[in-house]
Predicted model as a PDB file, atoms N, CA, C, CB and O in Angstrom, pLDDT in the B-factor column:
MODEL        1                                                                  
ATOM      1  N   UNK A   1     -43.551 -61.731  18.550  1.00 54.00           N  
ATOM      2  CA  UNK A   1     -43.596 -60.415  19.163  1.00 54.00           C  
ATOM      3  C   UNK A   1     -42.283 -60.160  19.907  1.00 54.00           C  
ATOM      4  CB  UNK A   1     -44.811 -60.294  20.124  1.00 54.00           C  
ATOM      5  O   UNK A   1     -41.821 -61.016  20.662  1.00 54.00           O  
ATOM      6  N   UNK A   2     -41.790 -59.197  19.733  1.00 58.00           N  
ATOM      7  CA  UNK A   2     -40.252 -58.879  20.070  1.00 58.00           C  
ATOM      8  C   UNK A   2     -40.465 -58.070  21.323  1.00 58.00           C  
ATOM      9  CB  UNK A   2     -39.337 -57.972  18.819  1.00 58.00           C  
ATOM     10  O   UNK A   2     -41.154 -57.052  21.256  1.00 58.00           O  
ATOM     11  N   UNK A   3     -39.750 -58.569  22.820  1.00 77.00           N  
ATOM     12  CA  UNK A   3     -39.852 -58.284  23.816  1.00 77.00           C  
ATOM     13  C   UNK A   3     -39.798 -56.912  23.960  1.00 77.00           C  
ATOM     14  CB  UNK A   3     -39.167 -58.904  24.394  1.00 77.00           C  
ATOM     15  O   UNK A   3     -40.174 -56.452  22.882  1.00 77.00           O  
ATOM     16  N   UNK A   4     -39.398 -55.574  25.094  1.00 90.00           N  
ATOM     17  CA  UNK A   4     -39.366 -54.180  24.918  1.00 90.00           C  
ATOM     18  C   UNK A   4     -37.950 -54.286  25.929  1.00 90.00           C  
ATOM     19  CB  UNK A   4     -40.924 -53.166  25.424  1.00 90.00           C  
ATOM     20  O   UNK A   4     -37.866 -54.637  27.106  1.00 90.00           O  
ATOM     21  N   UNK A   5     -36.896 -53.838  24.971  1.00 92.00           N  
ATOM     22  CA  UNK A   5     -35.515 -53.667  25.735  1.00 92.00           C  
ATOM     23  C   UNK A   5     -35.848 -52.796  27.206  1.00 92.00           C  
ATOM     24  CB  UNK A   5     -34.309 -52.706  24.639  1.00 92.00           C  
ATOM     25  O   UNK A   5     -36.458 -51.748  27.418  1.00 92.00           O  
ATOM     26  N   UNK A   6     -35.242 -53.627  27.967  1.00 96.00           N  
ATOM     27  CA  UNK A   6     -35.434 -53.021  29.741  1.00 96.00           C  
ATOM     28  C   UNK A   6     -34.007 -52.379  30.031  1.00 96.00           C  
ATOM     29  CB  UNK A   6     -35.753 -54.532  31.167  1.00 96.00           C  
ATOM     30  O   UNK A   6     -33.216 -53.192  30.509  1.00 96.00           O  
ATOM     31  N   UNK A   7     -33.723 -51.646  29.926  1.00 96.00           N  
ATOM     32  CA  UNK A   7     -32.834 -50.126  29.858  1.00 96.00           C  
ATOM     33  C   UNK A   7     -32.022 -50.825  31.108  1.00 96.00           C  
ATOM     34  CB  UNK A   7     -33.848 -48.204  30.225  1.00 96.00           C  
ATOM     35  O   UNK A   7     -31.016 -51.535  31.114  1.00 96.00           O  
ATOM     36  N   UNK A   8     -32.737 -50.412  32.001  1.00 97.00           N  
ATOM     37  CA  UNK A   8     -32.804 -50.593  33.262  1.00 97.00           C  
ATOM     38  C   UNK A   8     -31.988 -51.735  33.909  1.00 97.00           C  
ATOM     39  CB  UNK A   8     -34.054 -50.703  33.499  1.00 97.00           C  
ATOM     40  O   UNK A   8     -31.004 -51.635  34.642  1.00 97.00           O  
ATOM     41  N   UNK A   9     -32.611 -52.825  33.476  1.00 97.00           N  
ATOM     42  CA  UNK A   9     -31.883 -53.700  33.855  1.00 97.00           C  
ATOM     43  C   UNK A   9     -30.790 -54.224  32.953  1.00 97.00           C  
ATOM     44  CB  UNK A   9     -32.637 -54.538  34.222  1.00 97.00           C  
ATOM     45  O   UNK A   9     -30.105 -55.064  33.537  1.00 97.00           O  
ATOM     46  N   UNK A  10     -30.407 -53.978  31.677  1.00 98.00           N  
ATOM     47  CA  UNK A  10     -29.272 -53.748  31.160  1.00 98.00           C  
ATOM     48  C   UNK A  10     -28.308 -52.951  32.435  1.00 98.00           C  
ATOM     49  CB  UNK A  10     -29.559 -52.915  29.779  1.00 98.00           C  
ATOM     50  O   UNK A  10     -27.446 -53.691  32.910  1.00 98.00           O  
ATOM     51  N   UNK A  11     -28.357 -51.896  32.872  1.00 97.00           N  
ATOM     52  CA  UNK A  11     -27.815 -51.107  33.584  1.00 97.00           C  
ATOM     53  C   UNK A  11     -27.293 -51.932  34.541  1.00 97.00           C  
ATOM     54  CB  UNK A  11     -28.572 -50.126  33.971  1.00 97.00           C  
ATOM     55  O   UNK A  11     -26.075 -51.987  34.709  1.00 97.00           O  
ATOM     56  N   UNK A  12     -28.031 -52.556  35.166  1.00 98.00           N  
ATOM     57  CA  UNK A  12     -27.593 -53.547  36.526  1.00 98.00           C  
ATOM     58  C   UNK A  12     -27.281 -54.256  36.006  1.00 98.00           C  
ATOM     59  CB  UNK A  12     -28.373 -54.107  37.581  1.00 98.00           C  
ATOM     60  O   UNK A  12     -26.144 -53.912  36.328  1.00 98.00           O  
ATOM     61  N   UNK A  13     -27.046 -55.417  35.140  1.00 98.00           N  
ATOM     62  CA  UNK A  13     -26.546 -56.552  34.409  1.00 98.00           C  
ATOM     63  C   UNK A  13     -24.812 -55.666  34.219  1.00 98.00           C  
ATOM     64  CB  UNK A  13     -27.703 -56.992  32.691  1.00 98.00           C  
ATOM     65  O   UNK A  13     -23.718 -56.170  34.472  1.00 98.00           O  
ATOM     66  N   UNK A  14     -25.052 -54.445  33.776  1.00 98.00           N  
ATOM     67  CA  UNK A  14     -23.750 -53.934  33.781  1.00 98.00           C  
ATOM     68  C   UNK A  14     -22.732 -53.781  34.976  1.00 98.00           C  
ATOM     69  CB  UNK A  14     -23.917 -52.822  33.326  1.00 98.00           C  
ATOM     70  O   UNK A  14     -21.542 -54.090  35.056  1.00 98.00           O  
ATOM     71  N   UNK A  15     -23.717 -53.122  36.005  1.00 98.00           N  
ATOM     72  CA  UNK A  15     -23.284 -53.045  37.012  1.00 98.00           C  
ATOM     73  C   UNK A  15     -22.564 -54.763  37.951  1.00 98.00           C  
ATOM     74  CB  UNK A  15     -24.477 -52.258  37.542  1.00 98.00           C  
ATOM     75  O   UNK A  15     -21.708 -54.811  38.834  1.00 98.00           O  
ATOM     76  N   UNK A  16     -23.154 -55.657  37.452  1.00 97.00           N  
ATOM     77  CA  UNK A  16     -22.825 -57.071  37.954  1.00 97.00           C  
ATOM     78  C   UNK A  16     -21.718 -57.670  37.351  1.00 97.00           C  
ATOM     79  CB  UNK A  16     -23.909 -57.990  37.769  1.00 97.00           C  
ATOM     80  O   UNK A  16     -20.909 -58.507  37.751  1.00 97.00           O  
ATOM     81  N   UNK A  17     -21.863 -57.020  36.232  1.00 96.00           N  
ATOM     82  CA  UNK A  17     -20.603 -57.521  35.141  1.00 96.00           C  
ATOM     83  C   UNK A  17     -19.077 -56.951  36.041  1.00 96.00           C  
ATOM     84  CB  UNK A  17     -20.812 -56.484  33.169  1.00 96.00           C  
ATOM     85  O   UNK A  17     -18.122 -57.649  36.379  1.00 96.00           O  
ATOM     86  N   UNK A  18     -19.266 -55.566  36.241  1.00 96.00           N  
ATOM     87  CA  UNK A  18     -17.896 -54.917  36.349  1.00 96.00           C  
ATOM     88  C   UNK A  18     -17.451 -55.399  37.979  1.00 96.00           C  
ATOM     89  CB  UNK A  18     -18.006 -53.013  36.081  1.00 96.00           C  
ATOM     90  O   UNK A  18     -16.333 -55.705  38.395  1.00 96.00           O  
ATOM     91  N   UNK A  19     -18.829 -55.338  38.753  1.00 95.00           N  
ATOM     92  CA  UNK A  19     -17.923 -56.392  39.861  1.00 95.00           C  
ATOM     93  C   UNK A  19     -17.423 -57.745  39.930  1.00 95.00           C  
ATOM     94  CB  UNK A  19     -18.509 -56.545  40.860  1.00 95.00           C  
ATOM     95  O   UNK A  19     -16.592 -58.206  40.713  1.00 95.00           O  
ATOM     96  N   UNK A  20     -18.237 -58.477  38.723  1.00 93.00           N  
ATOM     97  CA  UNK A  20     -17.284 -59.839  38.710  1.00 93.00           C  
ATOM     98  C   UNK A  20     -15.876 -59.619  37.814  1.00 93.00           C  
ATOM     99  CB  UNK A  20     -18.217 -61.219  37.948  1.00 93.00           C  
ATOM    100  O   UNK A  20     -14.990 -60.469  37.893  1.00 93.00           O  
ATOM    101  N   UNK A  21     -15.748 -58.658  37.119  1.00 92.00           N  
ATOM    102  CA  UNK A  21     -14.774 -58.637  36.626  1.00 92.00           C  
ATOM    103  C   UNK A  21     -13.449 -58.028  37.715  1.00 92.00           C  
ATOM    104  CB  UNK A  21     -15.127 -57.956  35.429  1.00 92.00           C  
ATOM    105  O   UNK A  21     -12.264 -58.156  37.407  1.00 92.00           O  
ATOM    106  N   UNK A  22     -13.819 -57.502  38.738  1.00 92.00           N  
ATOM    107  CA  UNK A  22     -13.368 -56.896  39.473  1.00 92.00           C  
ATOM    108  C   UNK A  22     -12.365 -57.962  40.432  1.00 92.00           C  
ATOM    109  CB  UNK A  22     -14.450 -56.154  40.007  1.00 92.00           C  
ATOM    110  O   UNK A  22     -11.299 -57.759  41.013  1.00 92.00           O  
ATOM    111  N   UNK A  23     -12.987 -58.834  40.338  1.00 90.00           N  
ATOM    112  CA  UNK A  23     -13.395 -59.962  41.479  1.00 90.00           C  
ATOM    113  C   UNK A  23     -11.535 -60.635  40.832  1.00 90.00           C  
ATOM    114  CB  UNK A  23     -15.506 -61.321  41.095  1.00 90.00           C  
ATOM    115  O   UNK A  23     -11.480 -61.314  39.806  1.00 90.00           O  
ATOM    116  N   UNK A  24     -10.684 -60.401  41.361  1.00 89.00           N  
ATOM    117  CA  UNK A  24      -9.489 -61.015  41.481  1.00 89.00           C  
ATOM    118  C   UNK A  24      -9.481 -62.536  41.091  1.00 89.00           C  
ATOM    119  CB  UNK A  24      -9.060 -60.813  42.817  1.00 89.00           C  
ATOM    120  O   UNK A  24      -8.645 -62.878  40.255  1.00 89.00           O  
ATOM    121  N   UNK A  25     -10.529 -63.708  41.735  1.00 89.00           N  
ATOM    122  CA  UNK A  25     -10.673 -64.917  41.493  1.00 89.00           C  
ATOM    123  C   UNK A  25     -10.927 -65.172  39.654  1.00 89.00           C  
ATOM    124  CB  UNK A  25     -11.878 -65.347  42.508  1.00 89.00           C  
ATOM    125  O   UNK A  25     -10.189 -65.931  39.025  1.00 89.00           O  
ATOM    126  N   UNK A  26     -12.081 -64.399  38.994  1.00 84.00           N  
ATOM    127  CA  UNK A  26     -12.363 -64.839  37.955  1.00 84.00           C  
ATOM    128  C   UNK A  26     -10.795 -64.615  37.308  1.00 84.00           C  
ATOM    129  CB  UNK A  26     -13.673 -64.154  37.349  1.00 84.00           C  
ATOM    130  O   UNK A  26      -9.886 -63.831  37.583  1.00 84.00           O  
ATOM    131  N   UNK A  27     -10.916 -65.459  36.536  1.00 84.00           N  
ATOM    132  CA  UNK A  27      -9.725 -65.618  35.594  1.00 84.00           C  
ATOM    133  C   UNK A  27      -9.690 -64.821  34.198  1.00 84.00           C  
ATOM    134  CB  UNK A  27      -9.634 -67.089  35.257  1.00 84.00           C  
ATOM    135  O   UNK A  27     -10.595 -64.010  34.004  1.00 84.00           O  
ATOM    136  N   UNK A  28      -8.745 -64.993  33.256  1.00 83.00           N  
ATOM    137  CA  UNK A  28      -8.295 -64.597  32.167  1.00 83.00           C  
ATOM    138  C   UNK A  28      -9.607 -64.756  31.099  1.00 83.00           C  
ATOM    139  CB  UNK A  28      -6.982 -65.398  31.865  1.00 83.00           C  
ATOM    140  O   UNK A  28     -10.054 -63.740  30.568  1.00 83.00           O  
ATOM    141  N   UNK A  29     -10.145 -65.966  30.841  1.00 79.00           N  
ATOM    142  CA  UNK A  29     -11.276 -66.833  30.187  1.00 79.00           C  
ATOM    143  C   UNK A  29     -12.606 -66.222  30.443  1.00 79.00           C  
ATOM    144  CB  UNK A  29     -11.302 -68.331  30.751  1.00 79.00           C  
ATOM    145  O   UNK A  29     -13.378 -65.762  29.603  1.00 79.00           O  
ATOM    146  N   UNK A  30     -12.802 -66.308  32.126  1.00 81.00           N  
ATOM    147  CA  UNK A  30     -14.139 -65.515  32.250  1.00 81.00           C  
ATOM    148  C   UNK A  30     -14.111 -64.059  32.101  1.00 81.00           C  
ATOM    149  CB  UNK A  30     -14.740 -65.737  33.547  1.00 81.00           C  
ATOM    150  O   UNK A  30     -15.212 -63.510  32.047  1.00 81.00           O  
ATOM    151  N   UNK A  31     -12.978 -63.271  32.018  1.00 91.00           N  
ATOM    152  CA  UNK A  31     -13.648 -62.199  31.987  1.00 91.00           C  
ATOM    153  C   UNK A  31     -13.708 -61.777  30.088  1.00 91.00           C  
ATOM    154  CB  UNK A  31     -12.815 -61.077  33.122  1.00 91.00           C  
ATOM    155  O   UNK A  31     -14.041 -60.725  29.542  1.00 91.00           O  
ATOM    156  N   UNK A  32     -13.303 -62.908  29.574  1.00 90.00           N  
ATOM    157  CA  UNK A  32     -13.605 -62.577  27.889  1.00 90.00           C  
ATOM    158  C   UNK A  32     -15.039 -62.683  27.875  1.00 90.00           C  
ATOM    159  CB  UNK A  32     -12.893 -63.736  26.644  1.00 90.00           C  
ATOM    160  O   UNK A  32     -15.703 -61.886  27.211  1.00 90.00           O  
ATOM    161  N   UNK A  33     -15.820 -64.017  28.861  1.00 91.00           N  
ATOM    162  CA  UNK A  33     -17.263 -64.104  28.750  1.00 91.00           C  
ATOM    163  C   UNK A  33     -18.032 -62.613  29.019  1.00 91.00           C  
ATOM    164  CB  UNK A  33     -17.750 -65.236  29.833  1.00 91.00           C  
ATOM    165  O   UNK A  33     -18.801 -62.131  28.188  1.00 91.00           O  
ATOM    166  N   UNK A  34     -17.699 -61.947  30.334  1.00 93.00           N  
ATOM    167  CA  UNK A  34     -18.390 -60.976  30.558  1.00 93.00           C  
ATOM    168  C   UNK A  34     -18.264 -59.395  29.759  1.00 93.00           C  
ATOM    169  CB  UNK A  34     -18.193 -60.973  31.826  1.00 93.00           C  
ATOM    170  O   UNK A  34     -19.045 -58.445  29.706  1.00 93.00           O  
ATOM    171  N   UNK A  35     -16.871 -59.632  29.177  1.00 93.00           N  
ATOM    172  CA  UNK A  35     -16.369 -58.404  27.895  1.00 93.00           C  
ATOM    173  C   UNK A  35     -17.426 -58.391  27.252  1.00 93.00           C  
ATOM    174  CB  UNK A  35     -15.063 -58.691  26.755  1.00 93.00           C  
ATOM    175  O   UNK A  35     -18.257 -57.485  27.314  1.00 93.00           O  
ATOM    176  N   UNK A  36     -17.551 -59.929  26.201  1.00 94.00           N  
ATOM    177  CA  UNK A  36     -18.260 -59.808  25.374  1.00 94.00           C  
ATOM    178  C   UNK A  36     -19.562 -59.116  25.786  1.00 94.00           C  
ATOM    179  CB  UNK A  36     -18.321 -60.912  24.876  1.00 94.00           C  
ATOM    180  O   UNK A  36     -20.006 -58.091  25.270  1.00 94.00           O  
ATOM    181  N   UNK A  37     -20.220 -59.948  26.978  1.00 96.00           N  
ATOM    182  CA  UNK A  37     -21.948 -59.488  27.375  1.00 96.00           C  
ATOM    183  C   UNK A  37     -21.789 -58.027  27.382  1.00 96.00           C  
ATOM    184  CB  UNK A  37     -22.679 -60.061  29.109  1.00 96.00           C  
ATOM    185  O   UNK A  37     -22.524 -57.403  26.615  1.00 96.00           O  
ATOM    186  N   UNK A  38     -20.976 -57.382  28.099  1.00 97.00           N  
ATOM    187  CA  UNK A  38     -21.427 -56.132  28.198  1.00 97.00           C  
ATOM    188  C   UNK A  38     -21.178 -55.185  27.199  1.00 97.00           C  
ATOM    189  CB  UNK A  38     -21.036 -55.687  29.224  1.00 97.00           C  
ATOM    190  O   UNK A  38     -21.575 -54.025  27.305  1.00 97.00           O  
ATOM    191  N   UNK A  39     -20.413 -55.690  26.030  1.00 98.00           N  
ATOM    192  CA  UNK A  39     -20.502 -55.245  24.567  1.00 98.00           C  
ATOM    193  C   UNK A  39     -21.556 -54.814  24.820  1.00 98.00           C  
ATOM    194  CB  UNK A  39     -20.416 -56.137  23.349  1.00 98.00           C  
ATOM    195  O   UNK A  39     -21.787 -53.767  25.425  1.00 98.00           O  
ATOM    196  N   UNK A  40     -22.925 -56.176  24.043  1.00 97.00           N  
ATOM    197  CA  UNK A  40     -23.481 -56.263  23.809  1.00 97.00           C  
ATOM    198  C   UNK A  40     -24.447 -55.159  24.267  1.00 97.00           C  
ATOM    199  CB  UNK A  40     -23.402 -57.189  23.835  1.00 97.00           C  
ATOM    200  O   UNK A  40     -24.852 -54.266  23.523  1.00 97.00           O  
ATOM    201  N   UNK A  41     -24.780 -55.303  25.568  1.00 98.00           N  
ATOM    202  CA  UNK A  41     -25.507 -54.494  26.406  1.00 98.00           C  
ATOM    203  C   UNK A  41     -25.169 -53.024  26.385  1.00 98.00           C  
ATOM    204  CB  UNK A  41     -25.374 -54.985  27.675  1.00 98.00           C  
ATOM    205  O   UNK A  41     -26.066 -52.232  26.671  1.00 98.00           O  
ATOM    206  N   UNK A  42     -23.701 -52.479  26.007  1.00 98.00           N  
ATOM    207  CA  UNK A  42     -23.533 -51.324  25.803  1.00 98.00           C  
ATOM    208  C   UNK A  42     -24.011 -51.097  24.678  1.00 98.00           C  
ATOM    209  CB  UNK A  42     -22.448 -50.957  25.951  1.00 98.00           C  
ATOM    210  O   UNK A  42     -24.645 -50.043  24.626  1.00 98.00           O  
ATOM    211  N   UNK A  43     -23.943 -51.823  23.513  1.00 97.00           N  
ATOM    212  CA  UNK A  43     -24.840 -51.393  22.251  1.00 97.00           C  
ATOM    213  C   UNK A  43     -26.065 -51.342  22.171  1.00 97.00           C  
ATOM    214  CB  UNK A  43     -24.704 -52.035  21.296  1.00 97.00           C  
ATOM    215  O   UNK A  43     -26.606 -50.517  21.434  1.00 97.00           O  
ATOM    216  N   UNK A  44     -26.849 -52.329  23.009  1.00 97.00           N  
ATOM    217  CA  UNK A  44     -28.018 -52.209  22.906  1.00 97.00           C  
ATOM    218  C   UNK A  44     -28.970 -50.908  23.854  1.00 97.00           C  
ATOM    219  CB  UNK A  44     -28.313 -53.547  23.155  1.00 97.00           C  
ATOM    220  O   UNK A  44     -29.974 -50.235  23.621  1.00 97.00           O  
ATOM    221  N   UNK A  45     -27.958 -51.041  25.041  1.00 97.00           N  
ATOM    222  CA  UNK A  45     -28.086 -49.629  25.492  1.00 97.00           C  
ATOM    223  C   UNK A  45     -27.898 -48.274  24.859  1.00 97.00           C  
ATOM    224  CB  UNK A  45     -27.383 -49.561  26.345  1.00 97.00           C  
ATOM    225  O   UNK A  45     -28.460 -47.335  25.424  1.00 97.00           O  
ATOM    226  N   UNK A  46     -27.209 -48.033  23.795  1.00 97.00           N  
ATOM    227  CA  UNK A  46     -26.839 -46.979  22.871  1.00 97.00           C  
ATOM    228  C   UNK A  46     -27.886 -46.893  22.084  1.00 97.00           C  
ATOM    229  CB  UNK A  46     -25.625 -47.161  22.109  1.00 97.00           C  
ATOM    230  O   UNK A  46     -28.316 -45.784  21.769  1.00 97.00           O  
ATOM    231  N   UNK A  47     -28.442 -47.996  21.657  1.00 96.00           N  
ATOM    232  CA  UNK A  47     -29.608 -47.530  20.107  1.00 96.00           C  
ATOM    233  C   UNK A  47     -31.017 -47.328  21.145  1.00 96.00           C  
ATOM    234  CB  UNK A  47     -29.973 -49.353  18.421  1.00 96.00           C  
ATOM    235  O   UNK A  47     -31.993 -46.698  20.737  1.00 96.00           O  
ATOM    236  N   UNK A  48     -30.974 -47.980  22.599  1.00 95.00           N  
ATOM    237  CA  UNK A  48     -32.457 -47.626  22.957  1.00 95.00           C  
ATOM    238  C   UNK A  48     -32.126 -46.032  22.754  1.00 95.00           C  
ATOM    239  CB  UNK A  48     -33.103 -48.179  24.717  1.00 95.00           C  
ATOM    240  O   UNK A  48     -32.705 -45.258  21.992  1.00 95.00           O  
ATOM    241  N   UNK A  49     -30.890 -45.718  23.765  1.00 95.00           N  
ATOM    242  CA  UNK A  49     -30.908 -44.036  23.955  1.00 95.00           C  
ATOM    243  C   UNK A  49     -31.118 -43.308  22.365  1.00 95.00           C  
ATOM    244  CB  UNK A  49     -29.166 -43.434  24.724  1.00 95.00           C  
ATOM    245  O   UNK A  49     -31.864 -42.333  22.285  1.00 95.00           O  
ATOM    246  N   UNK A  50     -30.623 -43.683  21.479  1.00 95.00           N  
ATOM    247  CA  UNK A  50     -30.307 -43.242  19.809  1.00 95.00           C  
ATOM    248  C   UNK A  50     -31.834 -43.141  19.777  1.00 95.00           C  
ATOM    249  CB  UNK A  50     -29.391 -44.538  18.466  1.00 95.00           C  
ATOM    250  O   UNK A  50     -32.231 -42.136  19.187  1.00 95.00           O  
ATOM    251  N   UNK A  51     -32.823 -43.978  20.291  1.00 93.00           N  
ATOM    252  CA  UNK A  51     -33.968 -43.751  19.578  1.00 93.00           C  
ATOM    253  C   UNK A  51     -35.026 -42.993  20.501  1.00 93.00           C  
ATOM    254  CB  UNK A  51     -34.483 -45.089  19.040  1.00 93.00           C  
ATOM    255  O   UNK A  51     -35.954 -42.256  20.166  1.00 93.00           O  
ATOM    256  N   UNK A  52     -34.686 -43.321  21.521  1.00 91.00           N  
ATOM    257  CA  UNK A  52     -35.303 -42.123  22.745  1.00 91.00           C  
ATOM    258  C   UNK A  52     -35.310 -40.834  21.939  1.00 91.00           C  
ATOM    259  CB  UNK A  52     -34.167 -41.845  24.334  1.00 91.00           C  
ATOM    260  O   UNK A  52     -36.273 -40.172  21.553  1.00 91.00           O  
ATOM    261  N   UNK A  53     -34.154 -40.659  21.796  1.00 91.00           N  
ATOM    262  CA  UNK A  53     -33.471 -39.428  21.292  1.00 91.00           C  
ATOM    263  C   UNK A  53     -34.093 -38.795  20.202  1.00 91.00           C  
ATOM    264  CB  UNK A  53     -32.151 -39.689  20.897  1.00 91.00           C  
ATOM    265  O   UNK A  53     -34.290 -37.583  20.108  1.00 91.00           O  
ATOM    266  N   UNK A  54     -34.498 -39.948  19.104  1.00 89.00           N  
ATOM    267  CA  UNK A  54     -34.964 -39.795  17.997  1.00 89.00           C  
ATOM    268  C   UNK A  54     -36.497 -39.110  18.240  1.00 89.00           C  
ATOM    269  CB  UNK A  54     -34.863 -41.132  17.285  1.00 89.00           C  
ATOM    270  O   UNK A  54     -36.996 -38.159  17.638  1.00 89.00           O  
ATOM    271  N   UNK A  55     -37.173 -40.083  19.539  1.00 86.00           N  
ATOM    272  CA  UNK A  55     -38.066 -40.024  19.841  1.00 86.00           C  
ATOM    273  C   UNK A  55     -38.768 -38.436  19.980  1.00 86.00           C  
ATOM    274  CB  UNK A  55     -37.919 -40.797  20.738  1.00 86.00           C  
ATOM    275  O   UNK A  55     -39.642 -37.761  19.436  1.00 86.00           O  
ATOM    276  N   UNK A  56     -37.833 -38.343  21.015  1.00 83.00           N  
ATOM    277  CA  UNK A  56     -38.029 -36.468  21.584  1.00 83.00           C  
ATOM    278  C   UNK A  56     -37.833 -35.498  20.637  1.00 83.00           C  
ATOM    279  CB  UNK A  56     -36.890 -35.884  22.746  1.00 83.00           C  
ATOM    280  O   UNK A  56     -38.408 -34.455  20.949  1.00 83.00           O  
ATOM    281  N   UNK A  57     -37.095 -35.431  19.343  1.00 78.00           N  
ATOM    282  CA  UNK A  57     -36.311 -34.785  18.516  1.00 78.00           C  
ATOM    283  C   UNK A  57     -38.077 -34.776  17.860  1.00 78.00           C  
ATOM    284  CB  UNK A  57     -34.667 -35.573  17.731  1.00 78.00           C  
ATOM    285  O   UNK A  57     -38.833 -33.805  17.872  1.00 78.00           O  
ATOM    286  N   UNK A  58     -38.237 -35.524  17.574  1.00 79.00           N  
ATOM    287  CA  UNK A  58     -39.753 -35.891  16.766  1.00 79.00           C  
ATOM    288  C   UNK A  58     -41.022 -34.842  17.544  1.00 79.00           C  
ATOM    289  CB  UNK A  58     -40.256 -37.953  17.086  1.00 79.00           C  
ATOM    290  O   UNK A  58     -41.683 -34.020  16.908  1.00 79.00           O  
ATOM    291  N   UNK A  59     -41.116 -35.012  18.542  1.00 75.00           N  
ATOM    292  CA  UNK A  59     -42.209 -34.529  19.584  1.00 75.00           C  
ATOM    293  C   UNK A  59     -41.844 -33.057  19.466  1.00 75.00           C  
ATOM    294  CB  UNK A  59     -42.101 -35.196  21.280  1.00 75.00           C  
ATOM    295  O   UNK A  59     -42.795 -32.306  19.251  1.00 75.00           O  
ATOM    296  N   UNK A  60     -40.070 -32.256  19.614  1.00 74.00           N  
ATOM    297  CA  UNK A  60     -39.891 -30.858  19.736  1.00 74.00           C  
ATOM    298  C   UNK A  60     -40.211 -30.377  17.984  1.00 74.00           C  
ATOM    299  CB  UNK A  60     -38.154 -30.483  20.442  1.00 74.00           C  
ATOM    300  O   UNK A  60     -40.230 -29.198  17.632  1.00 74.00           O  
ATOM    301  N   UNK A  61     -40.389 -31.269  17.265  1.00 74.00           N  
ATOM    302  CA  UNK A  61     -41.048 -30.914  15.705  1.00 74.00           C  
ATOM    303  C   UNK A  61     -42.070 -30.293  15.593  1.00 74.00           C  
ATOM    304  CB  UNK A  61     -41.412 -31.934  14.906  1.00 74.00           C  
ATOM    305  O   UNK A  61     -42.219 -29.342  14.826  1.00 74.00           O  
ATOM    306  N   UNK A  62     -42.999 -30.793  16.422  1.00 70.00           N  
ATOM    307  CA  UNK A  62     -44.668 -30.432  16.147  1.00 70.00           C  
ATOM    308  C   UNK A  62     -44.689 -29.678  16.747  1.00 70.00           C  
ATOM    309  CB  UNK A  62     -45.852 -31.223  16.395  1.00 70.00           C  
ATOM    310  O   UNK A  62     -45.731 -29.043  16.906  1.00 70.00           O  
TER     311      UNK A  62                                                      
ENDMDL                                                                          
END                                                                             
């Protein structure tokens, strides 16, 4: 059973990302780690909205 993407806390995971990246100490290395994550999280944040979207588009049909 495939968990239900939490929007939400993607959002704050984002928000945590850009202050450690912020963060003068992390280096060159870590902030490739946190690039990548928040790829991720920006894409996965994009298809929840893509399908929200889809969602409502569906509902103003009927």
């Amino acid at each position: 059973m495939e968990k239900e993407f939490d929007y939400a806390g993607a959002v704050k995971e984002l928000e945590e990302i850009a202050v450690k990246v912020e963060d003068p100490s992390v280096g060159i290395d870590g902030i490739d780690v946190y690039i990548k994550r928040a790829d991720e999280l920006i894409n996965a944040c994009r298809a929840y909205l893509r399908d929200a979207e889809k969602g409502l588009d569906a509902l103003d049909e009927r």
